[in-house]
N, C-alpha and C positions, 0 to 999 in steps of 0.2 A: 357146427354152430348154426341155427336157424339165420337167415338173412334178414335183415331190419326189413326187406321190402315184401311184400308179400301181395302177388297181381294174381287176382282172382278174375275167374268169365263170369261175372253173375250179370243177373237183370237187372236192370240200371231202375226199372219202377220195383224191384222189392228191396234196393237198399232206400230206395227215397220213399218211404210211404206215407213219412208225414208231411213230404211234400205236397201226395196226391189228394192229400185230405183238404189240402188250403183252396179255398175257392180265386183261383190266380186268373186274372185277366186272358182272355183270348182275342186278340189283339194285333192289328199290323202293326201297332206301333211297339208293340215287347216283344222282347226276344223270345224265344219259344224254351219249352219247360217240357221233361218227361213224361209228365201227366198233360200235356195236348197233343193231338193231332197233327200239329206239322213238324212235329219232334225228329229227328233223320227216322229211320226203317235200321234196324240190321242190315241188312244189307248195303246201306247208302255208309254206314260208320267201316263193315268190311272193304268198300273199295276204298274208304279213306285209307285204311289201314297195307292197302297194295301200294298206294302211291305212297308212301309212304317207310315203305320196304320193311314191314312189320312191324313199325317204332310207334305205334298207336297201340293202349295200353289203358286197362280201367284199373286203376291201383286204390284199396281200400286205404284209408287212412291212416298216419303210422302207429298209432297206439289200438288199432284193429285187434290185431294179437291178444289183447287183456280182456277182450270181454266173450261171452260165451254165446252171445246171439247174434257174432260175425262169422261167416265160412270161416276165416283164417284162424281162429282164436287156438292160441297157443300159448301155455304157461311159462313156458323155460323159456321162449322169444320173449315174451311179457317184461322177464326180469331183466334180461339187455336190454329191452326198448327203454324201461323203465330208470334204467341204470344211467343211459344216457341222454334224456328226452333235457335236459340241464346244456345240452352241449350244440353249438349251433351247428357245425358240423353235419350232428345225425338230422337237421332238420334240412340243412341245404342237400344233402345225399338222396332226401326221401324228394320225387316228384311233384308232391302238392303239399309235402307239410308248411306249419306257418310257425317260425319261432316264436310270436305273441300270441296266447291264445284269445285273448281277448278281439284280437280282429277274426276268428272264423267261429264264434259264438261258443265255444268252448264243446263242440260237435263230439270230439273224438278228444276225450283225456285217459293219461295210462290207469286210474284208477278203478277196480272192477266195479265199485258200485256205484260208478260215473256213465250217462248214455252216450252212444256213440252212433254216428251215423255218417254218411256223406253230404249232410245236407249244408255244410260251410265249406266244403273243398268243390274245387274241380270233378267230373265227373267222367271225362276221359284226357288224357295226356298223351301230344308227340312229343315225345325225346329227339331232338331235333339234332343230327348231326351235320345239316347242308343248309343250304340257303333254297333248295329245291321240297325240302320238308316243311320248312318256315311257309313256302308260300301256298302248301300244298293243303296246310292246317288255317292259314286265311280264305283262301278261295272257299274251303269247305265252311267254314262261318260265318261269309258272309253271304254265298246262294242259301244255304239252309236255315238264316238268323239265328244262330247258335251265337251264346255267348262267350267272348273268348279273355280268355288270361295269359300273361305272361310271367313265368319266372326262371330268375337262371339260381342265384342260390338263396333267395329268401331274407337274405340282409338286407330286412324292408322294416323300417319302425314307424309305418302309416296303413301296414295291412291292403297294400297295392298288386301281391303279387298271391292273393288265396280269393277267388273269385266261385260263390256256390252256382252251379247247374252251368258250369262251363266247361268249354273246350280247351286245356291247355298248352302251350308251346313251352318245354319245359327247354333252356336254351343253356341247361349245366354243360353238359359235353362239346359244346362251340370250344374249342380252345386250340385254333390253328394258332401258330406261329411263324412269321418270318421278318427278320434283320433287314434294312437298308441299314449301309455300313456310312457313306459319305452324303447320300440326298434322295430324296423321294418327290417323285412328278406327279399328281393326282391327275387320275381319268380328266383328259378334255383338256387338259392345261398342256403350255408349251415353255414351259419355266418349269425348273427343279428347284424345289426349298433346299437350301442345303442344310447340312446336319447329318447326323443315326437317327433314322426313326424304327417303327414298328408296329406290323400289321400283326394284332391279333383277335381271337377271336372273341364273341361279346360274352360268354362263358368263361372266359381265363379272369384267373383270380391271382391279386396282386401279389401274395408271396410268390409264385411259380417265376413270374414276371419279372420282380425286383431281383430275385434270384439270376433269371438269365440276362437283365440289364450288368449287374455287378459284374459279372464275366465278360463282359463287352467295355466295360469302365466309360459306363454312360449308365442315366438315372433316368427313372419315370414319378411323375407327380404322382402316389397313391394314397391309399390309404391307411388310415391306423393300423386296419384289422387286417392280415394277410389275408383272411379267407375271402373278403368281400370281393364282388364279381364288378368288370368293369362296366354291365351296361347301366344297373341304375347310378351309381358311382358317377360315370362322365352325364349321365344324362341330366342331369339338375345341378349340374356345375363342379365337388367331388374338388375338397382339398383334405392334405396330410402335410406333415412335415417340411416338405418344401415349396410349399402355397405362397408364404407370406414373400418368399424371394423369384420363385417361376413364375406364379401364378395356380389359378388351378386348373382339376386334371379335364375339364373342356375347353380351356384357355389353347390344352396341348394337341389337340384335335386338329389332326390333318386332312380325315378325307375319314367318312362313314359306309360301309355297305349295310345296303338295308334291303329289306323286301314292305312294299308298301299297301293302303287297303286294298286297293284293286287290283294286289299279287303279282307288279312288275317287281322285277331283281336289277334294283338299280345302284349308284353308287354317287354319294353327295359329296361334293366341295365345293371351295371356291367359286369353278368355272362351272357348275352342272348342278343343277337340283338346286339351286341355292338357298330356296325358301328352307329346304329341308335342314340344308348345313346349317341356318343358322339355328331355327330352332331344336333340332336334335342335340345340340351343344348348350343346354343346359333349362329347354325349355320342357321336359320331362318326360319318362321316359312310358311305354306302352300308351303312346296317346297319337303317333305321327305316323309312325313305322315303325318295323319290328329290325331294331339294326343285329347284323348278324358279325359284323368286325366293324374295330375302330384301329387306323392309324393316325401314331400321338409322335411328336417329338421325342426325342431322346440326345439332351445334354449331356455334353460330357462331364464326368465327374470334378466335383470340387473338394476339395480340406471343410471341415468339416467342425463344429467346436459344436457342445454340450452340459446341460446344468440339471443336476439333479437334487430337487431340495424339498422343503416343506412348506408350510403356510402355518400357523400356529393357533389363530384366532380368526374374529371378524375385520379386528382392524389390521392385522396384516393383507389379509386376503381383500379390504377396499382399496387400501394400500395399494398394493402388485395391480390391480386392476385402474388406479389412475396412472400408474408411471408406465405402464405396456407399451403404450404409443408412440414411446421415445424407441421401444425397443422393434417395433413394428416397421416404425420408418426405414432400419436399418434390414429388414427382411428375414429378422428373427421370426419363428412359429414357436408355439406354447402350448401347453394343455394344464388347466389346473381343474383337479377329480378329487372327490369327498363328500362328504357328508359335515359340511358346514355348521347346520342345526344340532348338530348329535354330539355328546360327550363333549371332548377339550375344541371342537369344533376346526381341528385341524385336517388340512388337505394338501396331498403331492402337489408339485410343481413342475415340471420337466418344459426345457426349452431348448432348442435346436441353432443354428447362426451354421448355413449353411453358405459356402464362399469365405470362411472364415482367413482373414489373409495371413494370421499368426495364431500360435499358440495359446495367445492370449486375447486372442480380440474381444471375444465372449468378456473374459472375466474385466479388463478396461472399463465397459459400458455398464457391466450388472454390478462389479461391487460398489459404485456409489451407492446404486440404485437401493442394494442390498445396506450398506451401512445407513441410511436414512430409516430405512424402517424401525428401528426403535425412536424416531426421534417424532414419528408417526402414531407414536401412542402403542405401540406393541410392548414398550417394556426392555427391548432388549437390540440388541445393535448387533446383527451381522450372526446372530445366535448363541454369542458369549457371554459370560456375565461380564460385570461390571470390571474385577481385575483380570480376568482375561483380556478385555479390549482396552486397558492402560499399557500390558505388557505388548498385545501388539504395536501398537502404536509408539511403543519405546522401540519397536526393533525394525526402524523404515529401512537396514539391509536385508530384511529378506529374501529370502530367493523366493523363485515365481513359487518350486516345489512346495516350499512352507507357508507360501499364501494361501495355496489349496489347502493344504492341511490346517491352515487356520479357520478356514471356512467350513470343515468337518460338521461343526452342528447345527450349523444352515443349510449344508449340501455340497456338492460336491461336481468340477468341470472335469470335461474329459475335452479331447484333442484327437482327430482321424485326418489324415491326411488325404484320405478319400472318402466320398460317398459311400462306396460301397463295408467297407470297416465300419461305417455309425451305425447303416442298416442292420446291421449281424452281432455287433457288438454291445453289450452290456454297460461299457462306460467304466469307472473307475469307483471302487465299493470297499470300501474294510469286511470285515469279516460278518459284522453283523449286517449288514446288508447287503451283501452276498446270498445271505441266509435266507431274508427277506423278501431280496427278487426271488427266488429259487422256490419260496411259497408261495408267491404272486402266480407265478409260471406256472404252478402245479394247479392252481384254482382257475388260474385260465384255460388250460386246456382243458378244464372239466365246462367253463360256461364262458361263451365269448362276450357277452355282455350280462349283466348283472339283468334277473329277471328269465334270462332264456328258457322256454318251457312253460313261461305263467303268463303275466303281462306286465305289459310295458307303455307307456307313453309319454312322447317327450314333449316339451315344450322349448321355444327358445326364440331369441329375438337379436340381433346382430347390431352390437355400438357402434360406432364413430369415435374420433377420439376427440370432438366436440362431447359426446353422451360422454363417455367416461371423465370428463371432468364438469359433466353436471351437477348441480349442487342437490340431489335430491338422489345422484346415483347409488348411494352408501343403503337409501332406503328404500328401492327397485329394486335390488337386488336383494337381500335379508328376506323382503315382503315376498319372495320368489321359492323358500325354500321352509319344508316343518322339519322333522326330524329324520322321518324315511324316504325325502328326498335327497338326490344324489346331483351334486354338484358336477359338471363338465363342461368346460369353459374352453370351447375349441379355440383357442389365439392364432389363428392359422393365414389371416389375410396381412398385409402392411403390404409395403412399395412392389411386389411383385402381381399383387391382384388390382390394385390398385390403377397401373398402368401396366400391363401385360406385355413383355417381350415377345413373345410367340405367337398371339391370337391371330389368326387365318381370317379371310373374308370383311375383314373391317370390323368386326364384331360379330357376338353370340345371343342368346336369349337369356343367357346370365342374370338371376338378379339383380338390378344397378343396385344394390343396396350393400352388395360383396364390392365394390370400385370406393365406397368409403369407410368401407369399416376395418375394426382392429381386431374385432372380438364379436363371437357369438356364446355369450351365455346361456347354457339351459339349465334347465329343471328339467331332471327322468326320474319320474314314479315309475316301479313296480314294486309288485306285490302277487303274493299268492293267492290261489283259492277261486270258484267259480261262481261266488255270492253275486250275483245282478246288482245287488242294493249296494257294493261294494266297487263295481265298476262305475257305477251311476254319482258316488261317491267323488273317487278319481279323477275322474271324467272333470266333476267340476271344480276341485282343485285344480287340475290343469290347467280349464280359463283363466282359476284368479291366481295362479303363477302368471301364467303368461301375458295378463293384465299387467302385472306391476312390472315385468321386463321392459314388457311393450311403455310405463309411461313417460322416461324420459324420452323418446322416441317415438312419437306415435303415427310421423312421417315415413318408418325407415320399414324393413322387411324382415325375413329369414331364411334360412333353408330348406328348400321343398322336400328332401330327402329327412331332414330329422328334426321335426316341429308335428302341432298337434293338428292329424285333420281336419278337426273342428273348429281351428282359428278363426275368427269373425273376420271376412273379408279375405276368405285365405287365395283368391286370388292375386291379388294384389300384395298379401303378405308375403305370398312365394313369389311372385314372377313382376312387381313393380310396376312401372310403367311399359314393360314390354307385352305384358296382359293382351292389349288389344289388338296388338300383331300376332301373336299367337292362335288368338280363337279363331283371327281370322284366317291364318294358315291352315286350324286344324280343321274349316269347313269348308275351305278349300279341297285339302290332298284327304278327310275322309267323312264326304257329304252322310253318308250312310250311318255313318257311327259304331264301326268295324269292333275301333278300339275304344276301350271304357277302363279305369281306373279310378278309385278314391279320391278325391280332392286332387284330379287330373285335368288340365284345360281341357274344356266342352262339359267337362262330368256333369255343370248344373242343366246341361240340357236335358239328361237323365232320372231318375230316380230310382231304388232300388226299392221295392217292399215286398219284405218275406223273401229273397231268394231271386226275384223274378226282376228284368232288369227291363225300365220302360218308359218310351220318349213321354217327355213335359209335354 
């Protein structure tokens, strides 16, 4: 079977030709381009490729395969690329692909009578297996002003990690591992943290991780998605499931290796580099240093409690969304996913109560919560009808068993006595929804996010649990969504982000705006198809979602990892009041402007046009 990747020697000016057609600036102040004169030589890209121990690599695009005026073009590839360009996977596997097309201008699509070219991707890539490769691909971009990019697997929804007429540091294959069993000392320090922690590398991705945490019967802060890599993840702060009671996963950050602009191999904490520690812990990531391992705390496991249910309407779903904050306090995380605007306008619910001290703690705090909601205007009480919820109510000996089973049409609690059983386990399902997840599963493994392969862009803005009990928040939120937007309402912060058990160094570059909230709701458009007038479309839907998020709010911030580049003042939306200690770190440690990224601190120093990347 043909391989998804196919690395061709061609001439880097006959795949770019409509590069060389663009009359592009020649310039000390931009970066150099193909079509100029200070562009490296052959020669100057071979010794890159010595130091380098042959991991330098000029890879066509992954949908190359389908068209007939690329070296590689191959039809029977075509129908596997093709088969799977839906799956994030084959986009994080390939070295420069971007799972949203819409961030690399729609260059390379699998469709034959689509153009393709390299002119949205990277234009050569190190596969970086060391920290001696990492530095070996900075030194070389920043004597020759070559533009550089980073990605390790592409689970990027700002289009941060697919940079045109660049050098890439592809950092998939980082995935060292190793266990501290009882304490770890960071470089320069004479004090040991106690605890498990773990040093891995900034390539490893959270399933592999949560996997060998489980085995150890200790946990890591991660993410939703197994496949997601830790560096942009920790690097912009990076909460899942156990946020709202740890914190999140740069809260857990013990000590970074990194390699930096001017290609020292250094290692940040507390005691050493400190400017770096702090802002590599959540002030963003391909803008400081290229970290090559993070070690994170690793708690020992806790019992575990679980609620799997539904939302029905809008006023259930304003509902859940005022009463959160009762549940946040207690270090409860949540997710509620749907499509609100559409049909019966109903959406999942899932929530987690990690430390849970009994069997029943979960259900104590949520069936009020949950029996109120009919009395909120939904209609219905707990999910039952009307002699249903007489006959409960006749039978106060129920056993806890028959309380769960009473709760069937609302959802349904599970119970793990450890961390590592909720991560792996399913939860508790009758038959039909067994079924259910089982076709969830199947459609996941085909697309890790809704849109993978076309585009994407999210919008979102993070409440307080002042904002959610705004009297105007019922209509911020509605005003946020049409029909084929997709509801995701990460619940992931309360008393663990709030005041952090774990945080190192006194503090991170963390959004303060994650220290008071409960919730971040988004709005994620995508949509098919490579209509311009259709992203331009988008595009502005996004502002006026993210307008009416943003109005009960218009003091507070969001997540620099999954919001929309184009947010107005998106400094300050992603990074708060820590903004100004940032820029000024990052003219600090890279005066040159090494590293460049999307709606990254310094970026508005920059400007991009056409391809060619060049100082204000």
């Amino acid at each position: 079977m043909p391989s998804l990747l196919s690395f061709v020697s061609v001439s880097l000016l006959s795949l770019s030709t409509s590069v060389q057609a663009l009359n592009f600036k020649n310039s000390s102040s931009c970066k150099v381009l193909p079509s100029t004169p200070q562009w490296p030589s052959e020669t100057a890209w071979a010794e890159l490729n010595r130091a380098v121990a042959g991991r330098l690599s000029q890879p066509l695009p992954l949908a190359s395969v389908c068209h007939s005026t690329m070296a590689n073009y191959n039809p029977s590839a075509c129908e596997e690329i093709t088969d799977k360009f839906k799956t994030g996977s084959t986009h994080a596997n390939h070295p420069t692909s971007s799972m949203w097309q819409n961030y690399n201008n729609y260059s390379c699509m699998p469709e034959a009578n689509a153009p393709c070219s390299n002119d949205g991707f990277p234009l050569y890539v190190v596969t970086a297996q060391n920290a001696e490769d990492v530095k070996a691909a900075i030194d070389f971009a920043r004597t020759n002003k070559v533009r550089l990019n980073i990605k390790s697997t592409g689970h990027d929804f700002l289009g941060r990690s697919v940079q045109p007429n660049s050098l890439s540091i592809y950092t998939h294959n980082m995935k060292s591992l190793k266990w501290f069993d009882t304490s770890f000392t960071p470089k320069g320090c004479t004090k040991a943290i106690p605890g498990a922690a773990v040093t891995a590398g900034a390539g490893s991705q959270w399933g592999d991780l949560t996997s060998s945490a489980n085995s150890r019967d200790v946990m890591l802060v991660a993410g939703a998605s197994r496949t997601v890599s830790l560096g942009g993840f920790l690097s912009n702060g990076g909460h899942g499931s156990l946020s709202a009671y740890f914190g999140l996963g740069a809260d857990m950050v013990l000590e970074i290796d990194a390699v930096t602009a001017d290609g020292k191999i250094i290692k940040a904490n507390e005691c050493q580099n400190q400017d770096l520690f702090w802002a590599m812990r959540g002030g963003g990531g391909s803008t400081f240093a290229v970290a090559t391992a993070y070690t994170m705390q690793a708690p020992r496991t806790v019992p575990t409690a679980r609620y799997r249910g539904r939302l029905n309407n809008w006023d259930e779903i304003v509902y859940m969304h005022k009463q959160w904050p009762k549940l946040a306090a207690l270090g409860v995380s949540g997710y509620i996913n749907g499509y609100p605007a559409r049909g019966n306008g109903g959406v999942s619910l899932e929530m987690t109560m990690p430390n849970a001290t009994s069997d029943r703690a979960l259900e104590v705090v949520l069936d009020p919560i949950l029996a109120g909601m009919g009395r909120e205007g939904s209609g219905r009480d707990r999910g039952g009808d009307r002699d249903d919820n007489d006959e409960r109510r006749s039978k106060r000996s129920s056993t806890s068993a028959r309380r769960r089973r009473s709760l069937a049409n609302r959802g349904s609690y599970s119970y793990f006595k450890t961390w590592a059983e909720a991560s792996v386990q399913p939860g508790v399902y009758d038959a039909d929804e067994q079924e259910e997840r089982r076709d969830l599963e199947r459609r996941q493994a085909r697309a890790s996010f809704p849109g993978t392969g076309s585009n994407k862009i999210i919008t979102s803005w993070m409440w307080s649990t002042e904002d959610c009990a705004h009297p105007n928040m019922a209509a911020a939120l509605k005003g946020a969504f049409d029909t084929d937007t997709q509801l995701l309402n990460d619940m992931t912060m309360g008393v663990g982000t709030w005041k952090t058990p774990y945080m190192r160094g006194g503090g991170n570059a963390v959004n303060p705006a994650f220290r008071t909230a409960t919730m971040r709701p988004a709005a994620e458009l995508q949509w098919s198809g490579t209509n311009p007038a259709t992203l331009k479309k988008k595009e502005a839907d996004a502002l006026r979602f993210g307008t009416s998020l943003r109005s009960i709010a218009p003091n507070g911030g969001t997540y620099a990892n999954e919001a929309d580049p184009n947010s107005p003042d998106w400094q300050h939306a992603f990074w708060g009041s820590n903004y100004e200690r940032l820029f000024a770190i990052k003219k600090s440690v890279d005066p040159e402007g090494v590293f460049y990224c999307r709606a990254c601190v310094g970026s508005e120093l920059w400007s991009d046009n056409d391809g060619q990347l060049c100082k204000n």
